[in-house]
MIDREN-777265 format. One record per residue (C-alpha): x, y, z; residue in three letters. Coordinates in steps of 0.25 Angstrom, whole numbers, padded with zeros to 4 digits, always signed. Example, Ala and Ser with C-alpha at 12.3 -4.5 7.8 and 13.67 -1.06 7.14 Angstrom:
BEGIN
+0049-0018+0031Ala +0055-0004+0029Ser 
end
This chain:
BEGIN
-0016+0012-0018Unk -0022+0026-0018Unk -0013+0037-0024Unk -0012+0050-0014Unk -0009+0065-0017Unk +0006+0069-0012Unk +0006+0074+0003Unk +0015+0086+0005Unk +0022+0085+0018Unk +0033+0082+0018Unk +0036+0067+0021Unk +0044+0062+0033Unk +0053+0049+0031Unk +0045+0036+0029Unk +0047+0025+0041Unk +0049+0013+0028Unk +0060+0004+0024Unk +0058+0001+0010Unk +0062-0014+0010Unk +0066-0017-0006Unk +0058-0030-0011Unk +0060-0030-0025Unk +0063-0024-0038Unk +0058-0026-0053Unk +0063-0022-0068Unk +0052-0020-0079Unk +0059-0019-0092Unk +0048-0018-0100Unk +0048-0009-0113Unk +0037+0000-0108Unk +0038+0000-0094Unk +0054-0003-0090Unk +0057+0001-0075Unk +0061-0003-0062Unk +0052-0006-0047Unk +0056-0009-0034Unk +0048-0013-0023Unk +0049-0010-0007Unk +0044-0016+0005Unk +0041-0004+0016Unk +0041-0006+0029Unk +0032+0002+0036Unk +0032+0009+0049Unk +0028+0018+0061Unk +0015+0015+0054Unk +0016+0023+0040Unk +0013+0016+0028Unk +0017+0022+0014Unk +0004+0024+0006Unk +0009+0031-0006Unk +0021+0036-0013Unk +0022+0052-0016Unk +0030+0057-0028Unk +0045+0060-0023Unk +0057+0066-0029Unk +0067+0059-0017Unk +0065+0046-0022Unk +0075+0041-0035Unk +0078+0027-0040Unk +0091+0026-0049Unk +0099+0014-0054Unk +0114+0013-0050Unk +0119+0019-0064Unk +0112+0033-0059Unk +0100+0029-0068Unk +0086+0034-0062Unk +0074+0027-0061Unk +0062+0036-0059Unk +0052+0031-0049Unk +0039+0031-0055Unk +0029+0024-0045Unk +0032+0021-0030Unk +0020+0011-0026Unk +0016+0007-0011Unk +0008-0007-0009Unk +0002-0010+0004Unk -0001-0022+0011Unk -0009-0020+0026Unk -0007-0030+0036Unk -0016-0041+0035Unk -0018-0040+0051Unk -0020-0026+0052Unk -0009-0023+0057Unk -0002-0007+0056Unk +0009-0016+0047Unk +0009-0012+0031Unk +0015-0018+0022Unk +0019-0009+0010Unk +0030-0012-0002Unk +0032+0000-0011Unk +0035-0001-0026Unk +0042+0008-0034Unk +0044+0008-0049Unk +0052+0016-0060Unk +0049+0015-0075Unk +0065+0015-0076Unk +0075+0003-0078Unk +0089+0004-0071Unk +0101+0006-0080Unk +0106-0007-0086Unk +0118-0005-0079Unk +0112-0002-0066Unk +0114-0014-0054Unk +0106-0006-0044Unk +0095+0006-0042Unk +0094+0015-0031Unk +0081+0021-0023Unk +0083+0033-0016Unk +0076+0043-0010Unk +0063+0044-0003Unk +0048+0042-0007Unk +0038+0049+0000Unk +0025+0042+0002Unk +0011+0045+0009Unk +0010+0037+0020Unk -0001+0033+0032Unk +0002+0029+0047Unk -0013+0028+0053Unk -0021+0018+0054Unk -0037+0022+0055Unk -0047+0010+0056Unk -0061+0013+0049Unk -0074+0009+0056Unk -0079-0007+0054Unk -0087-0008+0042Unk -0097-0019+0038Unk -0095-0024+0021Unk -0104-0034+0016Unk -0095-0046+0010Unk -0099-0045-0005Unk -0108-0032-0002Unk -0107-0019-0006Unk -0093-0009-0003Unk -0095-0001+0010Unk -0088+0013+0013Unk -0081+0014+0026Unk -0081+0030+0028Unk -0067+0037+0035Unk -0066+0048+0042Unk -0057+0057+0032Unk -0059+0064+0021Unk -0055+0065+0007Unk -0053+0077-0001Unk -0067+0081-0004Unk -0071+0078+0011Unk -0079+0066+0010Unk -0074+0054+0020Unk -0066+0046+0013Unk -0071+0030+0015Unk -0064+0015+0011Unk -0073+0006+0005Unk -0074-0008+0006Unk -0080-0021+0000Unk -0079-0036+0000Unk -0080-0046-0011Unk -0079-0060-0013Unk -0064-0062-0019Unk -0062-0077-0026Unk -0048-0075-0030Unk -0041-0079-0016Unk -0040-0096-0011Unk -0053-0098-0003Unk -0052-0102+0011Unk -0062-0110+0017Unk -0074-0104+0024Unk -0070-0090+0020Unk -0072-0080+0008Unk -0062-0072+0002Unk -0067-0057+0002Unk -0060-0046-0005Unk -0061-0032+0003Unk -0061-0021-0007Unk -0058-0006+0000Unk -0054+0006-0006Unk -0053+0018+0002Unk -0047+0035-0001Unk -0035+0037-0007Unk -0027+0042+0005Unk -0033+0031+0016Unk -0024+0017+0016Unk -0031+0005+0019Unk -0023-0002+0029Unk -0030-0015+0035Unk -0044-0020+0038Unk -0051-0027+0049Unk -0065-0038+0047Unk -0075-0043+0055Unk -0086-0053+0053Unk -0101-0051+0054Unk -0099-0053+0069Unk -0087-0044+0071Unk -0079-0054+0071Unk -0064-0049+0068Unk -0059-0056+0056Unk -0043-0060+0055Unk -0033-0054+0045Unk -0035-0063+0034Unk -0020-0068+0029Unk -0025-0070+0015Unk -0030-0055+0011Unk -0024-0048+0000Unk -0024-0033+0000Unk -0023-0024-0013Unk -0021-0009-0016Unk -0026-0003-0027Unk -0029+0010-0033Unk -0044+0012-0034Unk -0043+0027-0039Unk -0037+0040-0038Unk -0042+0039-0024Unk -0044+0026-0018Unk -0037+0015-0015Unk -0044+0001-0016Unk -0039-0012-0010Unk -0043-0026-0008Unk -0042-0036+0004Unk -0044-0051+0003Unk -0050-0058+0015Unk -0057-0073+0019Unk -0070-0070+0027Unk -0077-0081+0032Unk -0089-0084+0022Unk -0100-0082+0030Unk -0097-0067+0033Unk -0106-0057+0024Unk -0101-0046+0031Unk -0089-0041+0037Unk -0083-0029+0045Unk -0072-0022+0042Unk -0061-0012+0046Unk -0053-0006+0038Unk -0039+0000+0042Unk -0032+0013+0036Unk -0019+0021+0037Unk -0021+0037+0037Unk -0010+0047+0042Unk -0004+0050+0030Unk +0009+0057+0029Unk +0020+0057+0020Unk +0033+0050+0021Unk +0047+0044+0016Unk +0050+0032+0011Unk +0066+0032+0009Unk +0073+0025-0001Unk +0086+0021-0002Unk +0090+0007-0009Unk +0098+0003-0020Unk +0092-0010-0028Unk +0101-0019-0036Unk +0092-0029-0046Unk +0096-0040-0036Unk +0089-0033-0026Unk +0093-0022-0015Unk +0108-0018-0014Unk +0106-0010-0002Unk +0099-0009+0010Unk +0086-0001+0011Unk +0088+0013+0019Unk +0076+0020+0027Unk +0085+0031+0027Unk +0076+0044+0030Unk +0077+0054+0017Unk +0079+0069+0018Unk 
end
């Protein structure tokens, strides 16, 4: 996932439920702490891209003690049909452990996030199966003024069960820091659409300071050398809430999540 510089607006309040999923101690003698993780439900459109640093935002157990947040962390997971639907969980982690008295912690506040609502669809793009990465060029530009551009290339990938008559190819693409990949679509030699493949498996990583890479498995017939593809992305970026305000026993939630708007 690409890491973006702080935008200065002012953020308005986020459309997202943060549905509570779960919730891990690490007791560790190096690293002891504390991490909770959240399903979001997006809407209207907006999907969270990154977390910006906040001051609105505190975690304390129910003895008062608090638990500094060190890390919020988004994990995203397009829709495999290529629909506008994303599904995003968010994680956050403290490097604290709740008092040994303490039946319950608290999450309060709001955590201001970068976030996209546009979806732009790049030009088709034939990629040799097993051949070299293509560049598919968009129309902005990055800091220095050259046109930004996402990067795609297949290879053979062994690690998944084979199904009969088809091949599994990983499709490599990394793209700028402030572009999100959001879905893609592939044709055969002949044009011939190919369906969501229900087997993929997508990955985010950071590449660098200023890219993002990520990987997507899928099963294309064996006699295709070359394919077309079309690659989705979310732009329209502004800033914006995700309130917060849940209290988590260690058995799981005690109260009911709230999408309450925050000052």
């Amino acid at each position: 996932m690409a890491f973006l510089p702080a935008a200065q607006a002012q953020p308005e309040t986020g459309p997202w439920e943060a549905l509570f999923t779960g919730m891990s101690l690490s007791q560790g003698k190096n690293r002891p702490g504390i991490s909770f993780s959240f399903r979001l439900t997006p809407q209207a459109g907006q999907v969270p891209l990154i977390p910006l640093a906040s001051d609105a935002f505190t975690a304390t157990d129910s003895t008062g003690k608090a638990l500094p947040c060190l890390s919020i962390n988004f994990s995203h997971y397009p829709n495999p049909a290529g629909t506008e639907d994303y599904t995003v969980d968010m994680y956050l982690s403290s490097d604290s452990l709740p008092d040994a008295r303490a039946t319950s912690v608290s999450l309060k506040g709001a955590i201001p996030v970068l976030a996209a609502d546009k979806k732009q669809a790049l030009p088709w793009q034939a990629i040799t199966l097993g051949g070299d990465a293509v560049s598919i060029p968009l129309p902005e530009r990055d800091r220095e003024g050259k046109k930004k551009s996402i990067t795609v290339k297949a290879q053979v990938h062994e690690g998944l069960i084979p199904v009969e008559g088809f091949t599994y190819w990983r499709l490599t693409i990394a793209g700028d820091e402030d572009i999100l990949f959001h879905s893609l679509s592939l044709k055969d030699h002949v044009g011939k659409e190919l369906p969501p493949d229900a087997r993929h498996h997508s990955h985010f990583g950071n590449k660098s300071g200023h890219q993002w890479e990520m990987n997507w498995f899928h099963a294309i017939p064996k006699q295709e050398k070359t394919l077309l593809i079309r690659i989705f992305c979310l732009s329209g970026k502004k800033t914006m809430n995700i309130p917060m305000d849940q209290t988590i026993g260690l058995g799981g939630p005690i109260s009911s999540p709230s999408n309450t708007p925050t000052p």
